[in-house]
Backbone as numpy.savetxt, mean C-alpha at the origin, in Angstrom:
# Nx Ny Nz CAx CAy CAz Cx Cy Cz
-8.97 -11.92 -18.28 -7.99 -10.87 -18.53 -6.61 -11.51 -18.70
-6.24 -11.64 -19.75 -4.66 -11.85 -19.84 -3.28 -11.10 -19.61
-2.76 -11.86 -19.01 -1.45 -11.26 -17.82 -0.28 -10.66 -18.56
-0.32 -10.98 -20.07 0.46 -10.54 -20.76 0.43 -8.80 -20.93
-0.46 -8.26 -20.91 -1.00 -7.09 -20.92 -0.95 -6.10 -19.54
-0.87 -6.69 -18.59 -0.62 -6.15 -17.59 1.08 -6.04 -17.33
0.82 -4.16 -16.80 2.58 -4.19 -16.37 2.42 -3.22 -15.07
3.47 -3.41 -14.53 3.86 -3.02 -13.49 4.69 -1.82 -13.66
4.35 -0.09 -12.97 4.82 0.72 -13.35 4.77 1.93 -12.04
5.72 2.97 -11.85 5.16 4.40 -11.25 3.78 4.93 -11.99
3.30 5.23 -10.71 2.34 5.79 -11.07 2.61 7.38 -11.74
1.45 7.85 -12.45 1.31 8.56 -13.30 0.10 9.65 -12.89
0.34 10.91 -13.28 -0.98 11.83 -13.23 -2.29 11.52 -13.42
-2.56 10.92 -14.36 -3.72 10.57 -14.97 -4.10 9.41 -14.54
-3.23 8.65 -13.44 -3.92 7.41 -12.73 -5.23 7.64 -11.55
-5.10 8.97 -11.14 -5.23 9.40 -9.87 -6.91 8.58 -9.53
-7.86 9.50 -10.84 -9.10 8.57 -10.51 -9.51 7.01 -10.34
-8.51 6.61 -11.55 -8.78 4.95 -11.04 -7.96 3.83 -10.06
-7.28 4.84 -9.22 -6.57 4.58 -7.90 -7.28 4.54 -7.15
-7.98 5.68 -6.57 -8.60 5.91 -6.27 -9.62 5.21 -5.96
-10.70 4.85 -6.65 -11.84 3.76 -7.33 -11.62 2.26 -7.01
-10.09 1.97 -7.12 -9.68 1.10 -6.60 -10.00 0.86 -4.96
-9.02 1.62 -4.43 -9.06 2.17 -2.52 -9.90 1.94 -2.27
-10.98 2.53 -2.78 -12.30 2.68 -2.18 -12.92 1.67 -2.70
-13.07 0.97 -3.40 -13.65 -0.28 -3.58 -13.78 -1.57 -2.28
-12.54 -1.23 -1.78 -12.26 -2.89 -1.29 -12.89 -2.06 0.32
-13.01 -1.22 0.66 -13.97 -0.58 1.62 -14.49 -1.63 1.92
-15.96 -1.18 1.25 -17.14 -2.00 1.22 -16.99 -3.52 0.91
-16.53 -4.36 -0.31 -16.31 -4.95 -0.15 -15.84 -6.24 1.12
-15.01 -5.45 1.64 -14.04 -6.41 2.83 -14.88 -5.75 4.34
-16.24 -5.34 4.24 -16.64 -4.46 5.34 -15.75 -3.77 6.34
-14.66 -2.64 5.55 -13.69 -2.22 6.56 -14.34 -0.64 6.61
-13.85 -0.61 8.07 -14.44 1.04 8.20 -14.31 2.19 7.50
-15.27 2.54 7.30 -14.51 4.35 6.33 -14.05 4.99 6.59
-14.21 5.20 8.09 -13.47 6.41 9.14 -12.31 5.70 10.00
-11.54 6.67 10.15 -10.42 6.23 10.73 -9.49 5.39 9.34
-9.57 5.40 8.33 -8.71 4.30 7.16 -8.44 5.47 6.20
-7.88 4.54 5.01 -7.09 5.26 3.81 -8.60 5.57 2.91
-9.45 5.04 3.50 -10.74 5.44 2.31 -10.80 7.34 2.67
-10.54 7.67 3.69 -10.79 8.92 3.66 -9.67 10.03 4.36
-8.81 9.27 3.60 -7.44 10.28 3.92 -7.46 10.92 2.88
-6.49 12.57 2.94 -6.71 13.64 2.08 -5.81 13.39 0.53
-5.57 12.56 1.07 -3.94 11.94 -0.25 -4.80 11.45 -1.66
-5.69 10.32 -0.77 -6.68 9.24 -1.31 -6.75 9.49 -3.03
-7.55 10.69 -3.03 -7.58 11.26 -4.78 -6.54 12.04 -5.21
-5.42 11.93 -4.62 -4.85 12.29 -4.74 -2.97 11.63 -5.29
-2.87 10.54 -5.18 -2.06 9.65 -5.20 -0.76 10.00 -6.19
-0.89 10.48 -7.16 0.16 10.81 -7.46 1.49 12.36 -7.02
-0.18 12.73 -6.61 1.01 14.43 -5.69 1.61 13.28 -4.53
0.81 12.86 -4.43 1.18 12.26 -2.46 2.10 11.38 -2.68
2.77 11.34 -4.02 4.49 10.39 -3.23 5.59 10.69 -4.60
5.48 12.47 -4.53 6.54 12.62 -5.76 7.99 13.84 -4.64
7.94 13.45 -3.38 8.59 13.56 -2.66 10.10 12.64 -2.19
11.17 13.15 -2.12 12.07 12.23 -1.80 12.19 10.66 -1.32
12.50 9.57 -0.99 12.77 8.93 -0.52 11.05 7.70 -0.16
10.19 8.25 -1.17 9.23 7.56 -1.54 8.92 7.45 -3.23
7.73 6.21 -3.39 7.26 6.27 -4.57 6.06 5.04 -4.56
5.02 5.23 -5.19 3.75 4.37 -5.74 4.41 3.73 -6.85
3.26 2.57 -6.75 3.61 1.49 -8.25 2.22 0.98 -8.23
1.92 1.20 -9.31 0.89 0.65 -9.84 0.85 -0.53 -11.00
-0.25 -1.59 -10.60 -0.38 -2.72 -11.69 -1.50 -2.20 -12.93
-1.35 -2.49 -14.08 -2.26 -1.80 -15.01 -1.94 -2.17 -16.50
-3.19 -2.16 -17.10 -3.15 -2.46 -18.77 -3.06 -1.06 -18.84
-3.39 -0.90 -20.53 -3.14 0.42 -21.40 -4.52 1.07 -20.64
-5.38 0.77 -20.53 -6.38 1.32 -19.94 -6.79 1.35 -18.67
-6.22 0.76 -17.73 -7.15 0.36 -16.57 -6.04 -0.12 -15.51
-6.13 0.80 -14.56 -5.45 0.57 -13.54 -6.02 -0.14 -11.97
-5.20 -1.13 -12.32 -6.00 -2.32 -11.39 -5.42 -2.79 -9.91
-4.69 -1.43 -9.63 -3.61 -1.86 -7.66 -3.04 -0.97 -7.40
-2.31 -0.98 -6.48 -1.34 -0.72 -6.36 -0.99 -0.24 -4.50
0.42 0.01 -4.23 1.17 0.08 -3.38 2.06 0.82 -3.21
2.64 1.63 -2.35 4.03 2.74 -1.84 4.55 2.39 -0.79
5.35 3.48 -1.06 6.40 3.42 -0.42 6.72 4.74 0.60
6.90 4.82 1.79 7.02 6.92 2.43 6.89 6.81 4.09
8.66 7.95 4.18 8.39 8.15 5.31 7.34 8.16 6.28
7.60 6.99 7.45 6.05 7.28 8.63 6.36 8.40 8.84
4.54 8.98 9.01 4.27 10.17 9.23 4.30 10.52 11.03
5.29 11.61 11.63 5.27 11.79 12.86 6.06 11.23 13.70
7.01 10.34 12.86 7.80 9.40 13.94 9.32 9.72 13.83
9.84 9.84 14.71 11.49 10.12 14.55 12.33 8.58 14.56
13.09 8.95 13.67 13.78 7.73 13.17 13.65 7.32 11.84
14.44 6.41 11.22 14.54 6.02 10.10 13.48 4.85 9.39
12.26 4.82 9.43 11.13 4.23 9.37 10.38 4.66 8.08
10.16 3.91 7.45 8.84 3.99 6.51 7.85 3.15 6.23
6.88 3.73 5.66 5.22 3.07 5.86 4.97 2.52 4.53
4.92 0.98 4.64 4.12 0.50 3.34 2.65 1.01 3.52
2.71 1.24 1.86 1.06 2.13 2.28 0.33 1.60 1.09
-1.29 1.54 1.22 -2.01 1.92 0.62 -2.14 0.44 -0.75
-2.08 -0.45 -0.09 -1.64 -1.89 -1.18 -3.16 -2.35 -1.09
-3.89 -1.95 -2.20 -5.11 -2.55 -2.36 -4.91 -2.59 -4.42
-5.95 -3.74 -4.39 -6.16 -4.34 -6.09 -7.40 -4.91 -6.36
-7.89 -4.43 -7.45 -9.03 -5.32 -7.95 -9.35 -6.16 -8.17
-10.36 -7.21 -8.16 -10.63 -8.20 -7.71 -9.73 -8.70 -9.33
-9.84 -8.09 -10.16 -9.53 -8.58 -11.40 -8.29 -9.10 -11.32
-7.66 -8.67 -10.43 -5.94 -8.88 -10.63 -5.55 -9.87 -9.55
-6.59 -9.76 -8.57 -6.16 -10.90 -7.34 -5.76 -12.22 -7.56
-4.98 -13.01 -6.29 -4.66 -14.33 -6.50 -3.63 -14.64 -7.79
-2.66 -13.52 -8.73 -2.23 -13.79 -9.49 -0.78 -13.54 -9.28
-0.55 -12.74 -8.20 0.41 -13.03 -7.99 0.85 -11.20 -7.78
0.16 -10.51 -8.35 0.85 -9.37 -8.07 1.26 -8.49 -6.99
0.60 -8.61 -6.15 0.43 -8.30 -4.78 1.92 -8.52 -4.37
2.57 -9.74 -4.38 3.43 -9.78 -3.82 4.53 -9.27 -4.97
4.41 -9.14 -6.11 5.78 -8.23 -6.81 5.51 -7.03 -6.44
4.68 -6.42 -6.28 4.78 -5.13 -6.02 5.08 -4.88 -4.41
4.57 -5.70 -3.60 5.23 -6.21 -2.22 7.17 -5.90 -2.27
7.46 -6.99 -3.48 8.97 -6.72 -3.23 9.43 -5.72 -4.01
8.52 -5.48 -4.69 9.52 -3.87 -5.26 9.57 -2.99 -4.10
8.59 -3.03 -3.48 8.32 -1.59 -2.62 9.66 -1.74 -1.80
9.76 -3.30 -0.79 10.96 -3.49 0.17 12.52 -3.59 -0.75
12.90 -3.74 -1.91 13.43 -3.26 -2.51 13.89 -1.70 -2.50
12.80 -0.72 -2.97 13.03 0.59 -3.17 13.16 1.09 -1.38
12.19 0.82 -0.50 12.35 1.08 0.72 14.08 0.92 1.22
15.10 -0.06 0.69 15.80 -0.88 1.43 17.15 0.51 0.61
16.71 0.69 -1.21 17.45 1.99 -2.11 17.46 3.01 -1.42
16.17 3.32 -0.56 16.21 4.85 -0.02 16.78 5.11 1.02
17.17 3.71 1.52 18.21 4.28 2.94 17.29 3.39 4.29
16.21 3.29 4.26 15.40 3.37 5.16 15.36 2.04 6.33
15.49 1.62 7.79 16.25 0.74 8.35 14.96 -0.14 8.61
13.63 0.25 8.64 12.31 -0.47 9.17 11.78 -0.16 8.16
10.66 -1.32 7.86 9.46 -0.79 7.18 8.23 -1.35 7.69
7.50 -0.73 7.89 6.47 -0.42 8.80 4.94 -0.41 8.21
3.59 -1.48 8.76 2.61 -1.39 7.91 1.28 -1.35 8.61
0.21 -1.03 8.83 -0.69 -1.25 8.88 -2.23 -1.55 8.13
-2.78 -2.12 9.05 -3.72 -3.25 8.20 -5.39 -3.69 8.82
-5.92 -3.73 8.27 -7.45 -4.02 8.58 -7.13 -5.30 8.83
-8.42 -6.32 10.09 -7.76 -7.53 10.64 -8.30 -8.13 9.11
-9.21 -7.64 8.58 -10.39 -8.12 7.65 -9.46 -8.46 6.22
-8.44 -8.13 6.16 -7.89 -8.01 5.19 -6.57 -9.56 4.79
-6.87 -10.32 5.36 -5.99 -12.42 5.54 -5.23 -12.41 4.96
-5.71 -12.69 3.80 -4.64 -12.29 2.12 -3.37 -11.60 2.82
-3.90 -10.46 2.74 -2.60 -9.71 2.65 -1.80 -9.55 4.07
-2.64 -10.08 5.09 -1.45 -10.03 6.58 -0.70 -11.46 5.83
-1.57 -12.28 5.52 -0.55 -13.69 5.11 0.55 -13.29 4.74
0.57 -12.54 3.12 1.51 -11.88 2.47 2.68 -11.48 3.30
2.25 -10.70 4.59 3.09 -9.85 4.88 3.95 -10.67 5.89
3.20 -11.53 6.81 3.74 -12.59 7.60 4.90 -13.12 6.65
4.65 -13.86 5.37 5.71 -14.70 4.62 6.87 -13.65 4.23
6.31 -12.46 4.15 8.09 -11.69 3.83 8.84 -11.39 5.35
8.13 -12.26 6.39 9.38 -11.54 7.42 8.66 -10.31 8.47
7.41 -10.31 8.16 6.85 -8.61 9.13 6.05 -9.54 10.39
6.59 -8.39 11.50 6.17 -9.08 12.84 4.67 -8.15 12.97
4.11 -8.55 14.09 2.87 -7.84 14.59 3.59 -7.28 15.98
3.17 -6.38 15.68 3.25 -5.34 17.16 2.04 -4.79 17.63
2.00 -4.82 19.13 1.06 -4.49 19.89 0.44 -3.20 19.72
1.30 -2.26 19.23 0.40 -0.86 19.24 1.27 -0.47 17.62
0.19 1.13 17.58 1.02 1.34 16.10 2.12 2.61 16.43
2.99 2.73 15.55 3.85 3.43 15.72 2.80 5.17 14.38
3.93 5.82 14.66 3.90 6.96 14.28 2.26 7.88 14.39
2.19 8.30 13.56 0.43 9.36 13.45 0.00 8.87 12.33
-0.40 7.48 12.01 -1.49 7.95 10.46 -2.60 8.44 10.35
-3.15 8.18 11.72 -4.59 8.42 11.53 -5.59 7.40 11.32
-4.70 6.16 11.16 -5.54 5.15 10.91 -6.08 4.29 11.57
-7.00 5.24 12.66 -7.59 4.44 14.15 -8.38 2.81 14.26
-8.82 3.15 12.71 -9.55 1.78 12.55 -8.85 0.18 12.25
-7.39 0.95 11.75 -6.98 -0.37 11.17 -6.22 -1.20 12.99
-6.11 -2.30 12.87 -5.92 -2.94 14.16 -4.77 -3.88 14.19
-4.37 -3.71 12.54 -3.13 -4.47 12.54 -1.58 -3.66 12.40
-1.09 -3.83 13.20 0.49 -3.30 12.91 2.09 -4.29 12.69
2.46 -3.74 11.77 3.83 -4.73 12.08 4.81 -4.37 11.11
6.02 -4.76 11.45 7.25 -4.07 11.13 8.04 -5.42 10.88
9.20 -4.84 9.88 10.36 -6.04 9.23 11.52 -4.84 9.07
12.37 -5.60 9.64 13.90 -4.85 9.68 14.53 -5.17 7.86
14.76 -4.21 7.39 15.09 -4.33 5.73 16.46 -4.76 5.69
């Protein structure tokens, strides 16, 4: 697949199914639980209603056809204070190791940093290396417990970077 063709963009209405497809891919794949995670949160097929709200936004990696990642940006859910949740940063195997992960990494702390917001805040499957690596090299600590309500009983990683 050539990289020339791939761009980096907001997501769109018509992304929703192969977002989606995405998410749920790396499930199975990475043997991470179904319950308790983003595989079965109500947003999931839903991705483009779920961040056309203030002071968030999705970005997706993708050719003319085929949407191959992506990552957001949105108030933690339940927590008082000025905090938001990197969310939902999964990609197809097609796109891995190339580097995108981490542009869309810094767009997000970018736009997070535009919206005002003083923490940004993530959680993470332990199963998932790659991307705690990722997150370790921009600066995000691990914390002992998770902050706010996601719901995301299964994931076991938490950690936060002051923007």
């Amino acid at each position: 697949m050539s990289q020339d063709h791939i761009v980096i963009r907001e997501i769109r209405p018509e992304d929703n199914p192969q977002i989606e497809a995405v998410i749920k891919g790396c499930f199975p794949e990475f043997g991470i639980p179904l319950k308790g995670t983003a595989y079965e949160d109500a947003e999931t097929p839903f991705m483009y209603e779920s961040y056309q709200g203030e002071r968030e936004v999705y970005y997706v990696v993708a050719t003319d056809k085929e949407v191959l990642g992506g990552v957001g940006i949105k108030q933690l859910k339940d927590f008082e204070g000025n905090i938001c949740e990197l969310q939902k940063m999964y990609f197809s195997p097609k796109v891995r190791g190339k580097g995108f992960g981490k542009k869309l990494f810094e767009l997000c702390l970018k736009a997070a940093k535009d919206f005002g917001y003083d923490t940004c805040y993530l959680e993470s499957a332990s199963q998932l290396k790659a991307a705690i690596h990722i997150y370790e090299d921009f600066g995000f600590r691990h914390l002992n417990e998770p902050l706010g309500n996601t719901g995301h009983y299964s994931c076991g990683v938490w950690m936060t970077k002051q923007l």
